[in-house]
N, C-alpha and C positions, 0 to 999 in steps of 0.2 A: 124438765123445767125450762120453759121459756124464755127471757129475761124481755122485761120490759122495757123501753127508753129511758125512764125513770131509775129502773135498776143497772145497767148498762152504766148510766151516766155514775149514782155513786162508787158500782164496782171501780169503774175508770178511774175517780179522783180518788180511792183510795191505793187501787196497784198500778195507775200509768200515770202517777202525778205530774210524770217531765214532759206531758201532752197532752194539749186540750181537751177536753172532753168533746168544745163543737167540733175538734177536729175530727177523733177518735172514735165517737160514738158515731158517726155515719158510714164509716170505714164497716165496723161493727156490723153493722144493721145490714148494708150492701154484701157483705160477705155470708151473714150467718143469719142472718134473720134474729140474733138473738139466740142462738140456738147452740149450746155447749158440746153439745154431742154431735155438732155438723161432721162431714166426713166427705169431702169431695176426690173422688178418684180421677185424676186424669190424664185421661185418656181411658178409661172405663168404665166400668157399671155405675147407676145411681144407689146409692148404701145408705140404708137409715140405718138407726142404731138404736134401741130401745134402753138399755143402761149403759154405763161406765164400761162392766167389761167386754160387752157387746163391743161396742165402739174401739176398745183398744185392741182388740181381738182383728177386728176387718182393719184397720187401719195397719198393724204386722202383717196381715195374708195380705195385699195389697202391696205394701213396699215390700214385700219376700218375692213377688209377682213381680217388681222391674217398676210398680207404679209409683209416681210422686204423687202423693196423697195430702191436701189441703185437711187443717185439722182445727177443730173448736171454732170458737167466740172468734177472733181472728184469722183465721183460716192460713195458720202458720203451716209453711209447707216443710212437708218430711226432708227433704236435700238438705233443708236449712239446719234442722235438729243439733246435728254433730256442732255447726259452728257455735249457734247458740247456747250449748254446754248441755241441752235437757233432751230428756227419753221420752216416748211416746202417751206413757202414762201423766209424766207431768205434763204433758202440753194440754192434755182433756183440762187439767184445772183450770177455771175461769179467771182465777188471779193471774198464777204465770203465766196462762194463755198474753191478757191483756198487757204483762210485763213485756214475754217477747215483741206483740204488737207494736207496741211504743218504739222498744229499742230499733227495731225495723226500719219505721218511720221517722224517727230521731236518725239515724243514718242515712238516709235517703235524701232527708231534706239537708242534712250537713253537702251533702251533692249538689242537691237542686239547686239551692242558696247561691251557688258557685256560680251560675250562670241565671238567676230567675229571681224576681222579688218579690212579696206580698201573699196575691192570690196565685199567680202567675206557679211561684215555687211551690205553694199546697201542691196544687195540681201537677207540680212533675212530680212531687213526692209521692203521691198517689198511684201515676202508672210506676215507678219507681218498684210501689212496694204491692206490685201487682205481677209487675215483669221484670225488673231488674233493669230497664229499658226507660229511658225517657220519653219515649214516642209510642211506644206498643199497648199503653193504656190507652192511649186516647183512641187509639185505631180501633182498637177492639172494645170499644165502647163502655171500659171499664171505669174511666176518670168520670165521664158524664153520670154514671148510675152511682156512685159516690156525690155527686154533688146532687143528684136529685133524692137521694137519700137524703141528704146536710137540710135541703128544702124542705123534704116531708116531716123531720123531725125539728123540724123550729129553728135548727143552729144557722141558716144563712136564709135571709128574706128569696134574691133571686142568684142561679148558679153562675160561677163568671164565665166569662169568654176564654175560647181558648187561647190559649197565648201563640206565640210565634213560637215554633218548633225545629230545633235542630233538623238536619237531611238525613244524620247517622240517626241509625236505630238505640246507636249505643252511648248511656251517656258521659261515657270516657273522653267522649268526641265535642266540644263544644261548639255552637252553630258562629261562622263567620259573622253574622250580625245579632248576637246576644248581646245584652249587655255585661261591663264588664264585671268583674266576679264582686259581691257584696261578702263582708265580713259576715261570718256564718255567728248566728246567736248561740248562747249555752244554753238556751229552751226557747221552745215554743210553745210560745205562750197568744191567744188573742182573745181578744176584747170584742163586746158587742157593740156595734154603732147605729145611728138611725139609719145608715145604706147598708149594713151589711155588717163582713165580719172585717177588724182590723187586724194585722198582725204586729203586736211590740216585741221588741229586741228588748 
């Protein structure tokens, strides 16, 4: 089963309520197509999966193989598992898939935030929760295909600009002329406007 944008968005606002849906559902869409049973190996072969056990079955012989292996609706990757508290069967589910999702993203942007505000911090949160990296999403053309997602499905009129980018790849490292660090919100949360999307604290 496929999920629709439609379905995608109520899954979200019922298991990732501490994050938008425009934000979330593009993320979604750019990663999985919608598609619960995704399975990306990398640094490996292309793997489809035809049911559930299918899917957990290649996703085990893959990380028993050395691979870090992207999994489900959000394309939570295997390294991560352990810290996130959950095993490879729970991650196929579409709910804790989108749980971990959130939580991901909810920490990344608690990062971004430090150094970035509005659109500006979506978008590090983004390469953020792609690379672990403030800079390596946009390089690798990751940020841009989440906001052109965000376009295709309704959540932002046009995608923003990119912002001014730390030099380290890491974003432990804050750039010399960032601004200076913004009080990090307990959600994110935004709003739709006539230009675009707002972000409220």
């Amino acid at each position: 089963m496929i999920y629709t944008v439609a379905a995608l968005t109520a899954l979200a606002q019922q298991c990732a309520p501490g994050v938008a849906t425009e934000a979330l559902v593009p993320l979604l869409v750019a990663e999985s197509e919608g598609n619960p049973l995704a399975i990306n190996v990398n640094n490996g072969p292309r793997v489809n999966a035809s049911n559930l056990t299918d899917a957990v079955a290649l996703a085990k012989r893959y990380i028993a193989r050395g691979h870090s292996v992207d999994i489900g609706l959000g394309q939570i990757n295997s390294k991560n598992l352990a810290r996130l508290g959950v095993g490879i069967e729970q991650t196929f589910d579409p709910c804790t898939n989108l749980g971990l999702a959130s939580r991901v993203l909810q920490e990344g942007y608690a990062k971004a935030s430090q150094h970035y505000s509005g659109l500006d911090a979506i978008s590090v949160t983004y390469s953020l929760y792609n690379t672990g990296s403030m800079t390596r999403g946009f390089r690798n053309g990751y940020v841009k295909r989440v906001w052109a997602a965000a376009a295709r499905v309704g959540a932002i009129e046009t995608p923003p600009a990119t912002p001014d980018l730390p030099s380290s790849p890491f974003f432990s490292t804050p750039a010399p002329e960032a601004p200076p660090p913004a009080e990090a919100p307990e959600q994110w949360v935004f709003g739709q406007t006539s230009t675009g999307i707002e972000v409220f604290q």
